[in-house]
C-alpha positions as CSV (number, residue, x, y, z in Angstrom):
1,X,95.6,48.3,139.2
2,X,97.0,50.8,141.6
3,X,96.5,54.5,141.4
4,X,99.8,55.3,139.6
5,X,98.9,52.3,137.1
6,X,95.6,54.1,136.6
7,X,96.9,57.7,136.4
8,X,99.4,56.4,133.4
9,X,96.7,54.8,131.6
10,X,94.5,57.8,131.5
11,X,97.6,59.4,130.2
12,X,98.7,57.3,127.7
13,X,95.0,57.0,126.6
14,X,94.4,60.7,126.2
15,X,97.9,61.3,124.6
16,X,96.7,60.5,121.2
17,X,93.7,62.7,121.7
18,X,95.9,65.9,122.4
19,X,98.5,64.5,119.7
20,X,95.7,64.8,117.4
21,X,94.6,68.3,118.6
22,X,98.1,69.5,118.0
23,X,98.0,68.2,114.3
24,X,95.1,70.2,113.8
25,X,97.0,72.9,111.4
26,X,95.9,76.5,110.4
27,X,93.4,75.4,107.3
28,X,92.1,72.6,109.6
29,X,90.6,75.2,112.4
30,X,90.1,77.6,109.5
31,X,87.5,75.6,107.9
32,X,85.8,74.9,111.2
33,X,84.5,78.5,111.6
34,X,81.7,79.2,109.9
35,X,82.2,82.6,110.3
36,X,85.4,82.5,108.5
37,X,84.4,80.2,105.7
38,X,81.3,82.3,104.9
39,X,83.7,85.7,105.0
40,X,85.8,83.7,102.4
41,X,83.2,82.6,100.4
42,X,81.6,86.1,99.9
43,X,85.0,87.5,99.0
44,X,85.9,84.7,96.6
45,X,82.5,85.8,95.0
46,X,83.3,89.3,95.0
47,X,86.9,88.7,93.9
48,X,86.1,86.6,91.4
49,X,83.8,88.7,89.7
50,X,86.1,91.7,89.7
51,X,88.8,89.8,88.5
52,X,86.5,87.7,85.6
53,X,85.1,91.5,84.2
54,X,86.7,91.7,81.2
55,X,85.2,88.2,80.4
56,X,81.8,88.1,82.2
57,X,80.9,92.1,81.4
58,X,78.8,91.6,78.3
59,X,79.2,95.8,77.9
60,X,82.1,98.2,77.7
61,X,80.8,100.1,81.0
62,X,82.0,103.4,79.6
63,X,79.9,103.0,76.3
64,X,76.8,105.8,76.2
65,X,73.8,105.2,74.7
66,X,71.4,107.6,75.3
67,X,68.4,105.4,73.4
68,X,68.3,102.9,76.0
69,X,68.7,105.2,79.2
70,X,66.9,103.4,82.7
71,X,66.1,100.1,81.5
72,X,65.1,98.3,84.1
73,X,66.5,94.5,84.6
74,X,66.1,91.9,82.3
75,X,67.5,89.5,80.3
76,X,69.5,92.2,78.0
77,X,70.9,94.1,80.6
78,X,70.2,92.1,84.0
79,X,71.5,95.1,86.2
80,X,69.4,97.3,83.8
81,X,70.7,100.1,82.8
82,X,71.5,103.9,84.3
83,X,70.7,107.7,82.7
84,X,73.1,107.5,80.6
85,X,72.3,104.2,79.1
86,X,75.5,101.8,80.3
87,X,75.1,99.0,81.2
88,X,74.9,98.6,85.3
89,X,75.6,95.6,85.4
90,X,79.4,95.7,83.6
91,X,80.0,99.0,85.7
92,X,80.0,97.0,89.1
93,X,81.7,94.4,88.3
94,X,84.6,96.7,87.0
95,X,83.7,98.9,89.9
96,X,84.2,96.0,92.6
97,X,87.6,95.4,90.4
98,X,88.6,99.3,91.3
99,X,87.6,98.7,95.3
100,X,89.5,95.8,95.4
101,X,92.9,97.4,93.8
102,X,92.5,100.4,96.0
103,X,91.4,98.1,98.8
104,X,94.6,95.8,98.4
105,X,97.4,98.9,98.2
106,X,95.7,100.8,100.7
107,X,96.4,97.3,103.2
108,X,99.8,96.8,101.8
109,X,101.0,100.4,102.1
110,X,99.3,100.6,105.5
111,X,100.7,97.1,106.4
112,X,104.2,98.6,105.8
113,X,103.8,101.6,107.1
114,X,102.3,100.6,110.2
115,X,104.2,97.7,111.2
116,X,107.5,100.1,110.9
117,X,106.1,102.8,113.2
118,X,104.4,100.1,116.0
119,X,107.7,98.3,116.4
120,X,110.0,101.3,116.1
121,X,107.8,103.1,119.1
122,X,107.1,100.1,121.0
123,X,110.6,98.5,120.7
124,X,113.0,102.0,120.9
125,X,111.7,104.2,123.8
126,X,113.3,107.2,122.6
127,X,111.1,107.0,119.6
128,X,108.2,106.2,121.2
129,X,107.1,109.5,121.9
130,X,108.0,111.5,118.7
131,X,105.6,108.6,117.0
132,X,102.8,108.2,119.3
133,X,102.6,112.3,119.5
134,X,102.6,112.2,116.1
135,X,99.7,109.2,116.4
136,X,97.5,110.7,118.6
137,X,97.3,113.9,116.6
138,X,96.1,111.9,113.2
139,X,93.6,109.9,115.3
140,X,92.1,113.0,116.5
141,X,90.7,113.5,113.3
142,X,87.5,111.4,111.9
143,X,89.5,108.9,108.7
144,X,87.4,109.8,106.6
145,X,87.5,113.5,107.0
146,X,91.1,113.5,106.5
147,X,91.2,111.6,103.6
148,X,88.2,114.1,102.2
149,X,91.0,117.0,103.0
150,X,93.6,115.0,101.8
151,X,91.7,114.4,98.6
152,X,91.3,117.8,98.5
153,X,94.7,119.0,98.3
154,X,96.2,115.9,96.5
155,X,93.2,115.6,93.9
156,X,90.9,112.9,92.3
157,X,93.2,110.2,91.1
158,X,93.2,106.5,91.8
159,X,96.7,106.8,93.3
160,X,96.1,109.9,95.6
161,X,92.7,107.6,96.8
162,X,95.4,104.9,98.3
163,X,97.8,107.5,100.0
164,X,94.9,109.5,101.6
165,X,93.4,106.3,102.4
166,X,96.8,105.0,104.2
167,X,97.7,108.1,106.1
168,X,94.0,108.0,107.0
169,X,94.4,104.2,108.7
170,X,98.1,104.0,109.2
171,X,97.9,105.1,113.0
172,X,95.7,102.8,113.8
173,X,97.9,99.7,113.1
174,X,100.7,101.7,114.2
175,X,98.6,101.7,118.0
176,X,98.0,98.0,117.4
177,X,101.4,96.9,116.5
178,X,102.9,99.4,119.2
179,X,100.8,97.9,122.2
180,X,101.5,93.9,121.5
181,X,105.1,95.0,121.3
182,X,104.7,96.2,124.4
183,X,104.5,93.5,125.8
184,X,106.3,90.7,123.5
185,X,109.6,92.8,124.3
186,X,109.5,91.3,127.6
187,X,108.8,88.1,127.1
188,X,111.2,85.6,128.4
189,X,112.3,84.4,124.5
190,X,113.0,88.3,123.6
191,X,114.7,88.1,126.8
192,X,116.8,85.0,125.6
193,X,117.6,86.9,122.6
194,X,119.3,89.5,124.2
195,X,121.0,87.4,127.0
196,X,122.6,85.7,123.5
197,X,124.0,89.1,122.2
198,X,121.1,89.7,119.5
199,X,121.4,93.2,118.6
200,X,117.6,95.5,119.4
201,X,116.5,95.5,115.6
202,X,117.7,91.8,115.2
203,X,115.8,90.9,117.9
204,X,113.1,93.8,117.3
205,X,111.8,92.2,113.6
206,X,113.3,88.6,114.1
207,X,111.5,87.6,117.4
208,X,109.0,89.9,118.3
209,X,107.4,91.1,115.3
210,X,107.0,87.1,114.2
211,X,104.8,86.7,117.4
212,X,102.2,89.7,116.1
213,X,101.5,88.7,113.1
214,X,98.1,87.4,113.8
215,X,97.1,90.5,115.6
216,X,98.3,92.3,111.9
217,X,96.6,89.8,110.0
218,X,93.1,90.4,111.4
219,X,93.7,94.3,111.6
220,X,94.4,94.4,107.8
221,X,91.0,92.8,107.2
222,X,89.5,95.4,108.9
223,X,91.4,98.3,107.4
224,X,90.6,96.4,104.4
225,X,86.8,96.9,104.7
226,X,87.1,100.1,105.7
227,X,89.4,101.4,102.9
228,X,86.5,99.6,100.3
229,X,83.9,101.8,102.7
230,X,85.8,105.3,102.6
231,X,86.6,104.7,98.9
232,X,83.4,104.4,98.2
233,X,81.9,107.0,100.4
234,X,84.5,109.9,98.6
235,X,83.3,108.1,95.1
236,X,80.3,109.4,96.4
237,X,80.7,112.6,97.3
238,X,83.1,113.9,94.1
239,X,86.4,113.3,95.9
240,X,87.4,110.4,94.9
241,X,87.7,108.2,91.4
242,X,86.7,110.7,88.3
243,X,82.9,110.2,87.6
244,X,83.9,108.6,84.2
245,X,85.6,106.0,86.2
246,X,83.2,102.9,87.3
247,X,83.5,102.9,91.1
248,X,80.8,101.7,93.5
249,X,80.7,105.7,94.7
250,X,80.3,106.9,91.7
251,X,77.3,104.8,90.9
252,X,76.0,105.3,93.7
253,X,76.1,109.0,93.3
254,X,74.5,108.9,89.5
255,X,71.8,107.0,91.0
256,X,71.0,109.3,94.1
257,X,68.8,111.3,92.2
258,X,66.7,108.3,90.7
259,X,66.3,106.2,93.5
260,X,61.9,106.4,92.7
261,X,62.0,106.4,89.2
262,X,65.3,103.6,88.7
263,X,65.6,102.2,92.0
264,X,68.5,99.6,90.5
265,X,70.9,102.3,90.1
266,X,71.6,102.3,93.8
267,X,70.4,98.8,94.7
268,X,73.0,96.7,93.0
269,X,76.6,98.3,93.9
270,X,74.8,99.0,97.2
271,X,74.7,95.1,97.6
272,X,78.2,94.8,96.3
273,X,79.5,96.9,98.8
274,X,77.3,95.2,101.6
275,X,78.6,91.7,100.3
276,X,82.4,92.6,99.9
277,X,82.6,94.5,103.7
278,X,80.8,91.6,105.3
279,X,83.0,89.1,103.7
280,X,86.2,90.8,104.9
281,X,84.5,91.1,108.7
282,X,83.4,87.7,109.0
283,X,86.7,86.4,107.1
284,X,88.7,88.8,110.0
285,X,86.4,87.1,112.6
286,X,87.4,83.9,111.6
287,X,91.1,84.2,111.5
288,X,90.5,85.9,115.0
289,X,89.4,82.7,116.3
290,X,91.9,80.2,114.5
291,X,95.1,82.5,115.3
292,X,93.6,83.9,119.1
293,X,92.8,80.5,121.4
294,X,91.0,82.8,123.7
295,X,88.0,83.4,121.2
296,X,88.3,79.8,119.5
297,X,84.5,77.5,120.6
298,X,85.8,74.6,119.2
């Protein structure tokens, strides 16, 4: 066989091979990361038990009962039971049902918000610099101390927890998105676009912002941790949910000074909140390497 015969063969034998790697669709590569599948496994857990509380919490968690304050775990109350005698136990799971709510509006509102200003100052460069200045001056400032002043000013209500949170992350994205504009707006496809008479916002959310979703996608699990995080953290320190509301903060902060004598009180929606951030990190690590080729090892 000559060398040309040879060279076609090889071809022709490894074309089904690479056929078969282009089959390969987004839950396919999903479910080989074991990062990814483990990050969506501890959030199914978490999101399941949030959303399952009105079923699996055997207690009302805002029911007192002074008789029965600091039980420790057992079979009657297995999270035991804090000094005001609720039961722990249906106060996280209702808790982890708050973090996720605040969690999931904090993303979409952020998602919105961020995605508007990162293509408007990376697409229009007249824009760019009333948006970045704008940026740069809410990124000098820690998140979470602006959403404490925020808070502040606005509060403690459920709601004003998701706006302080989203002005808190929203110029993050908005860098994010801004930067792979950037550079999709020249691409030879936007290019294309414009050669064909596509007006700047036409081609602006039709063909660039398409191309950066994935980059979206993996922020938003980020700022999705970090919203359950800072939620918590102001829980903790009186800004944030009322303290009759069941919030992973707040039980955190009733338990702060009992951590010797009930040690539960901080141990359980500690865990929680340990569980439901590393879910979301290994869940955004996953969809990093089945949307990024660069980072994929398989």
């Amino acid at each position: 066989m000559s060398a040309t015969g040879r060279a076609v063969a090889i071809e022709a034998g490894a074309a089904p091979a690479l056929r078969g790697v282009r089959r390969r669709g987004p839950w396919q590569l999903f479910r080989r990361s074991r990062l990814g599948v483990t990050g969506a496994l501890l959030l199914a857990l978490v999101a399941g038990a949030a959303l399952a509380a009105p079923v699996i919490a055997p207690r009302d968690p805002g029911t007192l009962n002074p008789a029965i304050r600091l039980q420790p775990p057992g079979a009657a109350y297995w999270f035991g039971t804090d000094d005001f005698g609720r039961d722990l136990f249906s106060r996280v799971v209702y808790g982890g049902r708050l973090s996720l709510e605040v969690g999931t509006l904090v993303v979409l509102c952020t998602g919105t918000a961020g995605i508007l200003a990162g293509i408007t100052a990376g697409y229009f460069r007249a824009a760019d610099a009333v948006i970045m200045r704008m940026v740069d001056a809410l990124l000098a400032i820690p998140p979470a101390l602006l959403a404490i002043a925020l808070m502040a000013v606005l509060g403690a209500r459920a709601s004003n927890v998701v706006i302080a949170l989203t002005v808190a992350f929203v110029p993050q994205l908005t860098r994010v998105v801004r930067s792979q504009v950037l550079v999709l707006r020249e691409t030879m496809f936007a290019e294309a676009a414009r050669s064909a008479g596509a007006s700047d916002w036409r081609v602006a959310f039709l063909h660039v912002l398409p191309n950066a979703w994935s980059v979206v996608l993996i922020q938003s699990t980020v700022t999705f941790a970090d919203a359950v995080l800072t939620e918590a953290g102001l829980s903790y320190l009186g800004v944030g949910e009322p303290p009759d509301v069941p919030s992973w903060g707040n039980i955190l902060s009733d338990g702060r000074n009992y951590m010797i004598q009930a040690p539960w009180m901080t141990l359980f929606p500690g865990i929680a909140i340990v569980v439901c951030v590393l879910g979301l990190n290994l869940l955004g690590d996953g969809l990093r390497d089945v949307l990024d080729p660069r980072f994929r090892q398989w």
